[in-house]
C-alpha positions in Angstrom: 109.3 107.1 83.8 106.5 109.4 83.5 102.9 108.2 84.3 101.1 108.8 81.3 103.2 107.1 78.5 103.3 103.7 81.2 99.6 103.7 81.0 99.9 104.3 77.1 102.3 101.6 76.7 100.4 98.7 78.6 96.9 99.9 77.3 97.1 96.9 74.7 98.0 94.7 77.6 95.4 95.6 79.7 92.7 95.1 77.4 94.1 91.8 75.4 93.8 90.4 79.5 90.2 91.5 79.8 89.1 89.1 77.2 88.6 85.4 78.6 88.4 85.3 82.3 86.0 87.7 84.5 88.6 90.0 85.7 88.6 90.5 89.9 88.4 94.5 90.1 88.2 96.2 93.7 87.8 99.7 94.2 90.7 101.3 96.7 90.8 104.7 98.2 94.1 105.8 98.5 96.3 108.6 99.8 99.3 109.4 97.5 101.9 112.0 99.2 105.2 113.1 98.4 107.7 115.1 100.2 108.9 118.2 98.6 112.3 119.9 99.3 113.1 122.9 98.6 115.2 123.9 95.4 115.2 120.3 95.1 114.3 119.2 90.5 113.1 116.4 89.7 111.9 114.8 86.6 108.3 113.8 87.5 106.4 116.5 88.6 104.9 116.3 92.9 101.4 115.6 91.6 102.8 112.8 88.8 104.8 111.9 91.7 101.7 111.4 94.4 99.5 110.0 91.9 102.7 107.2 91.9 102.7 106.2 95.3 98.7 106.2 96.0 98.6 103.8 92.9 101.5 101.6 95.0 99.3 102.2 98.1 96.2 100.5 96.6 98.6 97.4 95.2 100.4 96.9 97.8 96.7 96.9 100.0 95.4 94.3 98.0 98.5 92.2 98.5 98.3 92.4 102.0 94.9 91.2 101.6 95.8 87.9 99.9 98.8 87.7 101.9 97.0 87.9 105.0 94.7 85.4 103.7 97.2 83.0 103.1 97.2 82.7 107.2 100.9 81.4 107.4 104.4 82.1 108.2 105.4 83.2 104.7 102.1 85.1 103.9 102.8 87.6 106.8 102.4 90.9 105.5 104.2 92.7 108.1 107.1 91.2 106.9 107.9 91.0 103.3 109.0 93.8 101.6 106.6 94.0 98.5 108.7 96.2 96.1 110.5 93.9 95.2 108.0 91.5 94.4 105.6 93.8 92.6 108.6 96.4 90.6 108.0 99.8 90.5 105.4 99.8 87.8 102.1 100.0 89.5 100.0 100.4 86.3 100.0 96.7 85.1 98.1 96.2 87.9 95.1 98.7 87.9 92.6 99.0 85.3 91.5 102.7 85.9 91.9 105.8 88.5 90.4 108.9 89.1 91.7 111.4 91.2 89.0 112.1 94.1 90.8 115.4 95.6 94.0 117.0 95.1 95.1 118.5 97.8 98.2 120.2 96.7 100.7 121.5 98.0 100.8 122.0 101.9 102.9 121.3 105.1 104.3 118.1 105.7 101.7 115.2 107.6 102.0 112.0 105.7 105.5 111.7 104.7 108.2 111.0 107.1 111.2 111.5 104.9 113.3 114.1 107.2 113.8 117.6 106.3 110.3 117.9 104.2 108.6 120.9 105.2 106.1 120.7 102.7 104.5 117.5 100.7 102.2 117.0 97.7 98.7 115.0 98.7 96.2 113.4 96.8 93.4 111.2 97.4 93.0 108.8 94.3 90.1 106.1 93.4 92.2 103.2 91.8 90.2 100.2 90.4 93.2 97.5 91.6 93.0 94.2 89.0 93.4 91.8 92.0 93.9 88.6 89.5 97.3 90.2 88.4 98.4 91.2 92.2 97.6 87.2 93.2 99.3 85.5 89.9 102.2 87.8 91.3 102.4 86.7 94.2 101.7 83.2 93.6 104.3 83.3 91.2 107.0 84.4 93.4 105.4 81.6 95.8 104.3 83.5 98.7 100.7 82.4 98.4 99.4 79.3 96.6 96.1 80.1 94.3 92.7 81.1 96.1 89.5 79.6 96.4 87.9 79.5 92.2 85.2 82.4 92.0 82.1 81.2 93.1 82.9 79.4 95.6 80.9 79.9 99.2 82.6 80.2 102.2 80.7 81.8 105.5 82.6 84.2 107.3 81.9 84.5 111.1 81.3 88.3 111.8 81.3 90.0 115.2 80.2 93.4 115.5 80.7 95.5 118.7 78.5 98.6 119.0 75.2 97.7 117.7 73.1 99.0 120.3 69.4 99.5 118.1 68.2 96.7 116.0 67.5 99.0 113.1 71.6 99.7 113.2 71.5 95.7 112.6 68.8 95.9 109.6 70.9 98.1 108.1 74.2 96.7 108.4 72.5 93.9 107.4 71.0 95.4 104.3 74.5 96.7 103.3 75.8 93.5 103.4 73.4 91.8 101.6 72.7 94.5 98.7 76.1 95.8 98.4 78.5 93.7 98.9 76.2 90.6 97.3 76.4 88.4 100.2 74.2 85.4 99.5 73.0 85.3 103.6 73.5 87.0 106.8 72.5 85.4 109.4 72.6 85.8 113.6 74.7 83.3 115.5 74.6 85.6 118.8 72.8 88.7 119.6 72.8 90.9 122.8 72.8 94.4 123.6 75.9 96.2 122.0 77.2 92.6 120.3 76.5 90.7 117.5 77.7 87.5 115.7 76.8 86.9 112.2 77.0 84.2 109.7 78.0 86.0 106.7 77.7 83.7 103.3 79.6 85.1 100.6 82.3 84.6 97.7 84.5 87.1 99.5 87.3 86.2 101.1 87.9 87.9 104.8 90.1 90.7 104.3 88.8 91.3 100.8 85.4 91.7 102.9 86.2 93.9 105.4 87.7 96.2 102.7 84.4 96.2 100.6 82.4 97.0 103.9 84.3 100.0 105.1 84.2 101.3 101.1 80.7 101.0 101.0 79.6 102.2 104.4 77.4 104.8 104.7 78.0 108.2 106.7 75.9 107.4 109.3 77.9 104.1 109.9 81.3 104.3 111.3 83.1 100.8 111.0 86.9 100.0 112.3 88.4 96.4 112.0 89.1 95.2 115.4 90.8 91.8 114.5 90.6 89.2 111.6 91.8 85.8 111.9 91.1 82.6 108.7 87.4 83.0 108.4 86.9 85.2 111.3 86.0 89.5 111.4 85.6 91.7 114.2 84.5 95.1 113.5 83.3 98.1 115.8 80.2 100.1 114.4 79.1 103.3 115.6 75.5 104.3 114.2 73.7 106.6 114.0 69.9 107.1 112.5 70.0 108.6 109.1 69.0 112.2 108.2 66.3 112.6 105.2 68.6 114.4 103.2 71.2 111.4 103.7 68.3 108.4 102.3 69.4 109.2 98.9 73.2 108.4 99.5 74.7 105.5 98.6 77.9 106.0 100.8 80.8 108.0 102.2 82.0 109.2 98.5 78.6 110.4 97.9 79.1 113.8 98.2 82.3 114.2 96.3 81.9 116.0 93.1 82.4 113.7 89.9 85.5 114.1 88.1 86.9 112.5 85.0 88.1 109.1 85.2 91.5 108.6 83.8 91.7 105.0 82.6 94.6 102.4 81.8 92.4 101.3 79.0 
């Protein structure tokens, strides 16, 4: 089925769900590729066809997310096999994408389907409606119903690499200001290591995600290990330029492009 009549068909959906409840929208960057043989037809075009799987790459993210969280046997994401849990229609659960950069056609790096040469790439923005991913999964019974919004919970954070305290101030201030945490505050501190109390209506994963969106060019964060209520992250900083004060984070510099919404 092609793309755009799905997103036609459950725009009344979509919006008749919006009413009501707050709706839990989180912003995924994802990579959609697709291998391309040669003399090979196919109904769906490559770049219909890319767009596809970096849509399933953002679902399928955010269900490892909530599976993860789940922090049992059943909720480990390494091992169930999430198409057939969440179908093949990605769109019911995203509220909006935009296409950040389309690569095109070139040779073949992300897909490992044999005999490839070449593959389609694109990078794609997809607001993922995470409410629909966990009813989903807590229908099927892999997961049992989070925390109610609003609800506090303090995630212990350990950051490796910190070695200036203004790093800290502003990994702190990130924290605070974008990601709305309601405290941050030092449990350990020494040269290159930090532990922080982090107070927030986040859960773990969903946390680590939001930092590493957020983050700003002149802070390089990779998750080391996450465990119930526990993060470990490496930073490398470094002191911002002036021209980079006015950027608000790693997608600042992309050129806006039309959204393209499931509305």
């Amino acid at each position: 089925m092609r793309l755009l009549p799905v997103l036609m068909s459950v725009c009344g959906l979509l919006l008749s769900a919006s009413h009501g409840l707050a709706a839990d929208i989180r912003r995924i960057e994802a990579v959609g590729s697709v291998p391309i043989h040669s003399g090979e037809r196919s109904a769906v075009g490559p770049k219909e066809a890319a767009i596809d799987a970096a849509l399933r790459e953002a679902v399928h993210r955010i269900a490892n997310d909530f599976l993860l969280d789940a922090d049992s046997g059943e909720g480990d994401s390494q091992s169930i096999a999430l198409q057939p849990v969440l179908g093949n229609d990605m769109v019911r659960f995203t509220r909006s994408f935009r296409i950040i950069e389309d690569r095109g056609e070139r040779p073949a790096l992300f897909v490992e389907e044999g005999g490839a040469a070449t593959e389609y790439v694109v990078i794609v923005e997809v607001q993922v409606d995470a409410g629909r991913v966990e009813q989903r999964l807590v229908e099927r019974g892999l997961i049992s119903r989070s925390q109610p919004a609003g609800v506090d919970r303090v995630v212990r954070l350990e950051v490796v690499g910190l070695e200036q305290y203004a790093a800290y101030e502003e990994l702190r201030a990130l924290i605070l200001e974008r990601l709305g945490a309601d405290s941050v505050a030092p449990l350990e501190m020494e040269r290159g290591r930090s532990v922080l109390a982090v107070k927030t209506r986040l859960g773990t994963a969903d946390l680590l995600h939001r930092l590493l969106a957020v983050s700003p060019g002149n802070m390089e964060i990779a998750p080391l290990d996450a465990e119930g209520d526990s993060l470990r992250v490496s930073v490398q900083w470094t002191p911002p330029q002036p021209e980079d004060s006015t950027r608000s984070g790693r997608g600042a510099t992309a050129p806006a492009r039309a959204e393209t919404s499931a509305h």
